[in-house]
C-alpha positions in Angstrom: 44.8 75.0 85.8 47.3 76.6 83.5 50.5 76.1 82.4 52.3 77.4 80.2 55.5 75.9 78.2 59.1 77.0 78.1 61.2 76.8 75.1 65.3 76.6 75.8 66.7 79.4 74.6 69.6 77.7 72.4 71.1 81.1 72.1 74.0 82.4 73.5 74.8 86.9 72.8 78.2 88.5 72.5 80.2 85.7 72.5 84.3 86.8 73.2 86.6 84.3 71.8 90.0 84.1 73.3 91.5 83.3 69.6 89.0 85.1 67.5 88.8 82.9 64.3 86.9 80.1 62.9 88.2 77.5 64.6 87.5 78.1 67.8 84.2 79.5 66.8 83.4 76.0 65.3 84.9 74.3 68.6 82.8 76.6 70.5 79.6 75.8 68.7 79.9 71.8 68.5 80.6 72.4 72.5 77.5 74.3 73.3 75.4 72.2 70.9 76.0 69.1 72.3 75.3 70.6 75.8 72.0 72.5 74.7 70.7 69.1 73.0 71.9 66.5 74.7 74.3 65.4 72.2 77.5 63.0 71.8 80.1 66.2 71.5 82.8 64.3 69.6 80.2 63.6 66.7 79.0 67.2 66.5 82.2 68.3 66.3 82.8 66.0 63.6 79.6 66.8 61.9 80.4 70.9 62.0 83.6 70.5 60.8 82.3 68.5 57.7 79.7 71.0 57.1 82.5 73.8 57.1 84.7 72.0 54.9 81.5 72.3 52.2 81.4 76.0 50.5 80.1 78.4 53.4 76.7 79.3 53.9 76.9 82.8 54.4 73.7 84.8 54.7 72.6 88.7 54.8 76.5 89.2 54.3 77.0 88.4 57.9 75.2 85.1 59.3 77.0 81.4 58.5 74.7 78.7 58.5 75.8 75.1 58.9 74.3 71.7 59.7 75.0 68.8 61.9 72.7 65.8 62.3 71.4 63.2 65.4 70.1 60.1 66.0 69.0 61.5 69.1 67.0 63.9 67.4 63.2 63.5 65.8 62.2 67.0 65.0 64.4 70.2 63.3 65.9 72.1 66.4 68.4 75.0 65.5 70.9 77.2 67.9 71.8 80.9 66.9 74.9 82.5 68.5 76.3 85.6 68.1 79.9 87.3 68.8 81.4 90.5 69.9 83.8 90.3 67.2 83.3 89.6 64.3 85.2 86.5 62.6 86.7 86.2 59.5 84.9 83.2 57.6 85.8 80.9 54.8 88.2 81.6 52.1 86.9 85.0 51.5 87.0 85.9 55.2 83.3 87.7 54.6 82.9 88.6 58.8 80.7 86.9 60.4 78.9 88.1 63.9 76.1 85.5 64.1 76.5 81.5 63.7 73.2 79.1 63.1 73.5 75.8 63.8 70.3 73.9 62.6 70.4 70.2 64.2 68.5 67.6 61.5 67.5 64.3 63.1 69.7 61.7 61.2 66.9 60.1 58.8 66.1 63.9 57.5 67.0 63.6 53.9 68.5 66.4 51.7 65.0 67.6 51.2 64.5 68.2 55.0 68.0 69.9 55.1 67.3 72.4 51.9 63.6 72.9 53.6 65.2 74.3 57.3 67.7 76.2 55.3 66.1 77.9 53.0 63.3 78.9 56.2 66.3 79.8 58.0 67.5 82.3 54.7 64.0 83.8 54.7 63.9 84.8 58.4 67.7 85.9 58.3 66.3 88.7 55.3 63.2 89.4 56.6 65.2 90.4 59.9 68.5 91.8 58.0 67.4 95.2 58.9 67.6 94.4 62.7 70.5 92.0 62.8 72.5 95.6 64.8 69.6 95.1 67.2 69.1 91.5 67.8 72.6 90.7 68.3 72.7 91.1 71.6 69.3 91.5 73.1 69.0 88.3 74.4 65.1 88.0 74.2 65.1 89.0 70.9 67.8 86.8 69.8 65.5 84.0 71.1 62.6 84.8 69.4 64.6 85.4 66.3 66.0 81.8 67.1 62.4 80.4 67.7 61.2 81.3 64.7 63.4 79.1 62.4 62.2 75.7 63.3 58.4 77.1 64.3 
């Protein structure tokens, strides 16, 4: 007999926002990653907003990158979404069209946290060329997404 495994996506394409700024973007995200993984929404909210409070993760000129933890979590998981529009991030409003969440189980240390960044930032410029492309081609953008925590 064979089987064969499914991954969850954990991506969502050409997100609209009704109010097209960064908070809603960050409510949005703490929404759709406590629904993708199972998670307490209240404290990923929390955690989000702490992690964009920090100096902005901002990579390939276009991608933020943030953080949130769970005790529910034992492994790295991550969640890549991308909008229509881009949104004007941070102080320096750099415009952003894609947003990766990476979810950290609660015991990961800073080591663990530099480690899935710094993966993430090598598969972000390895794929900077096709960012246009990936956006919203939804298989694509799960593949792309897959290959973060693989």
């Amino acid at each position: 007999m064979l089987f064969k495994i499914f991954r969850k996506n954990h991506t969502t394409a050409n997100i609209e926002l009704k109010d097209n700024n960064q908070l809603s973007a960050l409510k949005l995200a703490a929404e759709k990653a406590a629904d993708e993984f199972s998670l307490d929404a209240q404290t990923v909210q929390s955690s989000l907003f702490a992690s964009a409070a920090q100096e902005p993760t901002i990579l390939a000129g276009r991608v933020v990158y943030m953080f949130v933890t769970s005790d529910k979590k034992h492994k790295a998981h991550s969640m890549t979404l991308t909008f229509k529009n881009p949104i004007a991030w941070g102080n320096d409003k750099v415009p952003v069209d894609y947003m990766i969440v990476g979810v950290l189980p609660d015991g990961a240390g800073q080591e663990d946290a530099d480690q899935l960044k710094e993966h993430i930032t090598d598969k972000v410029n390895e794929n900077a060329d096709k960012l246009d492309d990936i956006r919203f081609n939804d298989s694509e953008l799960n593949k792309f997404n897959q290959s973060f925590t693989e």
